[in-house]
N, C-alpha and C positions, 0 to 999 in steps of 0.2 A: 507778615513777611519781613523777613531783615536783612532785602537786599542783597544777600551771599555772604553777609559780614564774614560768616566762618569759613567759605572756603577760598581756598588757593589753588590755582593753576600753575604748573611749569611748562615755559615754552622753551624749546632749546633752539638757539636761533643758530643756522649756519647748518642747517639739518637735509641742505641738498632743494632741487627744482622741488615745485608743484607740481602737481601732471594731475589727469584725470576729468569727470564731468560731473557736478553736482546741482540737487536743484535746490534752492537756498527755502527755508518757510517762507508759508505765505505769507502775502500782503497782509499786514497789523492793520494800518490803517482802513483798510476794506473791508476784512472783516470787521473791525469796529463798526464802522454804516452798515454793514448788511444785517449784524446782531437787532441794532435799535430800529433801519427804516423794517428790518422784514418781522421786526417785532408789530410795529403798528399799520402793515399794509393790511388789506382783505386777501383771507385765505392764507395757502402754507408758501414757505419761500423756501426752498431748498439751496445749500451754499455749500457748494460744491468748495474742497480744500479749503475750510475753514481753517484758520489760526488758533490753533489750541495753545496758548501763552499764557504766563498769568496776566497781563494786562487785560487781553481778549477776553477771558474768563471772566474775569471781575467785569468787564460789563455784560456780559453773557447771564450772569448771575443776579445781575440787578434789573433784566430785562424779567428773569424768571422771580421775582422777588415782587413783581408787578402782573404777576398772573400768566406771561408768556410762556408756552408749551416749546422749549428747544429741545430735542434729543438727538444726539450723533449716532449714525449708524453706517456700514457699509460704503452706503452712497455718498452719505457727507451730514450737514448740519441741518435738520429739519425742521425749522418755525412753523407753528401754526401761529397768526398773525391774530390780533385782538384788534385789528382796527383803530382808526384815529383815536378813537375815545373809549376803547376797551380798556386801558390800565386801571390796574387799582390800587389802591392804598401801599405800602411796602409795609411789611407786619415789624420793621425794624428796619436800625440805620442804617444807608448802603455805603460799603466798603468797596471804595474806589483801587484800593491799592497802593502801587506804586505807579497809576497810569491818567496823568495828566488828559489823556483823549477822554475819558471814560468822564470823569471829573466836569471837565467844559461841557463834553456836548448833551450830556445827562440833564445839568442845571437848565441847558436850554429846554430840553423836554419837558421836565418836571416842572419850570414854571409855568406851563399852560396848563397842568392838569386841574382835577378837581380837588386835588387831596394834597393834603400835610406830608411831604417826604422830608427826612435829613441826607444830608450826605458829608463824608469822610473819606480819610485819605490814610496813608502810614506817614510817619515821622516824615520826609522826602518830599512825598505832598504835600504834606497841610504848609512848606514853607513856599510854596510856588504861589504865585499871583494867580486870583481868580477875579480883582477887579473888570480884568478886560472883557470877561464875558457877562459877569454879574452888572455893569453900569448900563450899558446897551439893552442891557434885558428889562433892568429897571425905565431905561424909557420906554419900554414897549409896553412897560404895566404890572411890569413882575413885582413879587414881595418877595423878597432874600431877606434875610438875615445870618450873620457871620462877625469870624472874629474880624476885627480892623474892617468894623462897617462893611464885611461881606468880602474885604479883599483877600483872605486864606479862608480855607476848610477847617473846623466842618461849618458847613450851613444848610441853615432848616430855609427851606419853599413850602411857602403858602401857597396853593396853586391859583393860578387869576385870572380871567379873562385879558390876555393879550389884543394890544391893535398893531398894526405893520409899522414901521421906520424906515427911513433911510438913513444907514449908516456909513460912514468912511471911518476902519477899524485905524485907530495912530502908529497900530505895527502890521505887517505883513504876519495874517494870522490864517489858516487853515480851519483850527480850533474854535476860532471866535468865529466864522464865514458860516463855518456847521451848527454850532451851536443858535446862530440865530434864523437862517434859514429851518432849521427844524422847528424850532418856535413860533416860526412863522407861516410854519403848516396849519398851525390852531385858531392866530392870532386875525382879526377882520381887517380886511383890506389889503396890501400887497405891502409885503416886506423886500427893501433894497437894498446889498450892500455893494458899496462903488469902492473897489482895491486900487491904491496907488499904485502896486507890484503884481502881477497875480500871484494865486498860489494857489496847491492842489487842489485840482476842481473833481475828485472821488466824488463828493458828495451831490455837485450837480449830475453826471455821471447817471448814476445811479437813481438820483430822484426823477431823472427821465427815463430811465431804462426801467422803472416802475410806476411806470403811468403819469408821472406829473409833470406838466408845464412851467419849465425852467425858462427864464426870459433874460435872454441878455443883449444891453444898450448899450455900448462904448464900453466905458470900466465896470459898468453896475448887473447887477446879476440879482435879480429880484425873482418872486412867487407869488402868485395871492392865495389868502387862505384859507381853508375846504376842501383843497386838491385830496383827493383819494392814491391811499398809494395802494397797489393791485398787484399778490405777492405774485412770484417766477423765479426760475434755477439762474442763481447767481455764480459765476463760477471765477474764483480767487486764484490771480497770476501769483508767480512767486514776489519776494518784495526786494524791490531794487536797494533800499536800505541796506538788507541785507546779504546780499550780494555786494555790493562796495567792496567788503571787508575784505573780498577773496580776489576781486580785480586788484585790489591796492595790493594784497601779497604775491599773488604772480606776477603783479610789474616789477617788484623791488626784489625778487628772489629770480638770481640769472640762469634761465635755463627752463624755466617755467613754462609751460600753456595748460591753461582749464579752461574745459568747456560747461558755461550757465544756464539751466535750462530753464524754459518756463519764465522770466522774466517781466515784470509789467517792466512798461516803456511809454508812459504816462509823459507827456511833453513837458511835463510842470514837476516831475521827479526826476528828470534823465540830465539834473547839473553838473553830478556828479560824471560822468562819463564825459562830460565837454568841456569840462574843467581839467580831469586826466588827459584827456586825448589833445587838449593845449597843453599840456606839462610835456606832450612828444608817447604820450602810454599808447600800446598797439592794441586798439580795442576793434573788434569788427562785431555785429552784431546780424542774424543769420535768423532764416525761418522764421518770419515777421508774421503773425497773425493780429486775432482778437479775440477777446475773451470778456462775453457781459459787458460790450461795449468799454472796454479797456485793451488798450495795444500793448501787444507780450513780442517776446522775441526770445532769441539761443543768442547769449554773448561768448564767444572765442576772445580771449586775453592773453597777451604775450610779455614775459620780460622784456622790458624796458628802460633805455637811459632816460631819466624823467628830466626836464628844467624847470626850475622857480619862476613860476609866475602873479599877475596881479590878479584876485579874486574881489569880486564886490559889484553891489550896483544889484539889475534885476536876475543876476544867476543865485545871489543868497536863499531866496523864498526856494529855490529850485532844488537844493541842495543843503538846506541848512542841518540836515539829518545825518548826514555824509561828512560833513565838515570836519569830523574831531579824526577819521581814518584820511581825509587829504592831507592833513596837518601832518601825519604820520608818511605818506607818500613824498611831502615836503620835504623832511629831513635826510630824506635818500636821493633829493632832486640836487644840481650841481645849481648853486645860484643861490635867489634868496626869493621866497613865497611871501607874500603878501595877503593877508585874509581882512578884509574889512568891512565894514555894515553889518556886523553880524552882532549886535548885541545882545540879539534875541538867545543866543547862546548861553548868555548866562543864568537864564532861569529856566533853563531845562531841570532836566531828574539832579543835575548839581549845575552850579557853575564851569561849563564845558570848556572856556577859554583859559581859567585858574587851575583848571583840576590836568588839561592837556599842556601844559605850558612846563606844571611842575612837576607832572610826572615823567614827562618825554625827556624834562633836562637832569633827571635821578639816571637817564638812560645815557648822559653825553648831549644831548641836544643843545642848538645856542637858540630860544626864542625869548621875543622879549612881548611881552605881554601889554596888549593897547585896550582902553574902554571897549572896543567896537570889532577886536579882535585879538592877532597877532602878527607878528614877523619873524619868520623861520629859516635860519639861517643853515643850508643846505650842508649836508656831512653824509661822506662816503657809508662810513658804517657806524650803529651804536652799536653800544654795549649792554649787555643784560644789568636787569639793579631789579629788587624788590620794591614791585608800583602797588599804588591801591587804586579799586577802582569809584572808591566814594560813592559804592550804591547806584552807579551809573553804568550800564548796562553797555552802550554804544563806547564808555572810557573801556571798560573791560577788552570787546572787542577791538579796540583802535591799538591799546599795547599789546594785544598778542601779537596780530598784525606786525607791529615795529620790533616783538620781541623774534619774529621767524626770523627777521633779515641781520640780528644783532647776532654781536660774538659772544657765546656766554650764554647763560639759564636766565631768564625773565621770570621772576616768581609775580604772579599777579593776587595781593589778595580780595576778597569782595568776588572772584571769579563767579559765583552764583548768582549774583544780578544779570548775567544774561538770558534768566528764565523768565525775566518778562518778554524777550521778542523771539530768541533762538537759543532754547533750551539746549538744543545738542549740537550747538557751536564748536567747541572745543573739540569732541569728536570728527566730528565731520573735518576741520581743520589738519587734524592728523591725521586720518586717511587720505590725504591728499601727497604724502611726503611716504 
């Protein structure tokens, strides 16, 4: 994969209201869990509007790489489940991609098995940090091996007899919470992880909504382990992620209202919306249901005067996926935006605070770029500039976004990196205008 390197997008910013209702892809993140937990439940797990991305894929592909039966049909995505201890060997290295999820919560699997797996990444991954998952795994008994002593990809797993931990992760991690809880499906005695912050809890979710006994004491959210997970029809809200992108453009384009449909409304995903709706954004949210034990709902969005406000503290874990399209909501807001605690930022798919700081100021932006975030100084309107999206998929999305409400053509290149979450982004985008 190379990211989109070669293609470019033109946004023509100044192109008139949004109007219309669209229902965003599915949840990446959910499907992620439902590929791996309904890989190793008993029986077949049916997933209903699966995420067909490349990120999803590549783990989809390494679940089937270890024996697992998945075929997409009519109905949706069909696992037949191999059971806790059904995987088998991979006949070859697995190619993660460009998808950090797949990457973490794989290592966590694969160190409990019985067998010798490798795993890899593309150019983008192998530079992201894998220490945070691989050191916690190593006290629980794992064998890793990698470059920088296991902290990037690739690295080979010797598979090992696992025993439980309690952990306190040093960042607000999702990634690392899955990754060892899954490991600690295999692993003897109960596995604990105590969150300073929380963050999305998908995968407890889901590990009860398929049989298994999730326990949680104050911060800590533990398993013990032997739980059977026991497959069932998993059904995939759309993903608030993506969806962001299209709230933040009908705020900043006057004259707008779209309606979102199918939306997860996950209480540990939904920062982004209280973050806008503090900035003054007209968001109402309508026909609230559930889905596979996950809250959905239809979001109504309105054009918008936004104002600069302070972000930081426990809305980041909540949001921090969202953060590069507020920054972009920021620059249309009258005032000055504040983003802080977010350093986690910088070792996403790129450095998301370097890569939104200098591309948004190629557009007229005033931000000034902090360790831990930035500061964004509020302006009526930008101007179109030729942005790159460094292989970051959420950058891509975040300047079109700023490129609808700008004077002028926004050339984005790298525009193909958004086939890892929302392949028909772009599309979808312009039929809205």
């Amino acid at each position: 994969m190379d990211s989109g390197g070669k293609v470019i997008e033109e946004i023509e910013g100044g192109a008139g209201p949004l109007r219309g209702e669209i229902i965003p892809p599915s949840d990446k993140s959910i499907s992620h869990r439902a590929a791996i937990l309904g890989g190793i439940a008993t029986g077949e797990t049916l997933v209903e509007d699966f995420l067909l991305s490349d990120d999803t894929i590549s783990t989809l592909n390494a679940m089937r790489m270890m024996g697992v039966s998945a075929l997409m049909d009519s109905k949706g995505l069909l696992i037949k489940g191999v059971g806790l201890r059904g995987l088998t060997e991979p006949p070859d290295v697995i190619d993660a991609g460009n998808s950090g999820t797949t990457a973490r919560l794989l290592t966590g699997l694969l160190s409990a098995q019985s067998f010798f797996s490798a795993l890899t990444g593309d150019a983008y991954l192998r530079k992201r940090p894998m220490h945070r998952v691989v050191e916690p795994l190593r006290a629980m008994g794992a064998d890793i091996r990698g470059r920088e002593n296991g902290a990037r990809l690739p690295l080979a797993v010797i598979g090992s007899e696992l025993h439980g931990i309690e952990y306190s992760p040093p960042q607000a991690s999702a990634q690392v919470k899955t990754a060892l809880l899954i490991a600690g499906l295999y692993a003897e005695g109960e596995t604990v992880i105590i969150e300073t912050l929380p963050t999305r809890d998908h995968t407890e979710r889901m590990l009860r909504y398929l049989g298994v006994e999730v326990l949680k004491q104050g911060g800590g959210i533990g398993l013990r382990g032997g739980a059977s997970l026991k497959g069932g029809v998993i059904s995939v809200p759309a993903d608030i992620s993506s969806a962001a992108y299209f709230i933040v453009a009908a705020l900043i384009n006057p004259g707008s209202e779209i309606l979102i449909k199918k939306v997860g409304l996950n209480p540990l995903r939904t920062g982004v919306i209280d973050i806008l709706r503090e900035m003054g954004g007209d968001i109402d949210i309508v026909e609230k249901g559930e889905r596979s034990g996950e809250p959905v709902g239809d979001i109504v969005v309105r054009s918008s005067s936004l104002t600069g406000v302070e972000i930081g503290g426990a809305i980041i874990p909540r949001s921090i996926d969202e953060l590069p399209v507020v920054a972009v909501a920021a620059c249309y807001a009258e005032g000055t935006t504040v983003i802080r605690d977010a350093a986690e930022l910088r070792v996403k798919e790129t450095d998301r605070v370097r890569a939104m700081a200098a591309e948004l100021e190629k557009m007229g932006a005033s931000i000034e770029e902090r360790e831990d975030g930035m500061v964004i100084g509020g302006k009526e309107r930008l101007t179109g500039a030729r942005c790159s999206s460094r292989g970051d998929h959420r950058v891509a999305m975040a300047l079109a976004v700023a490129g609808t409400g700008a004077s002028g053509v926004t050339e984005i290149e790298g525009a193909g990196s958004v086939s890892v979450s929302f392949p028909d982004f772009f599309a979808v985008l312009r039929n809205l205008r």
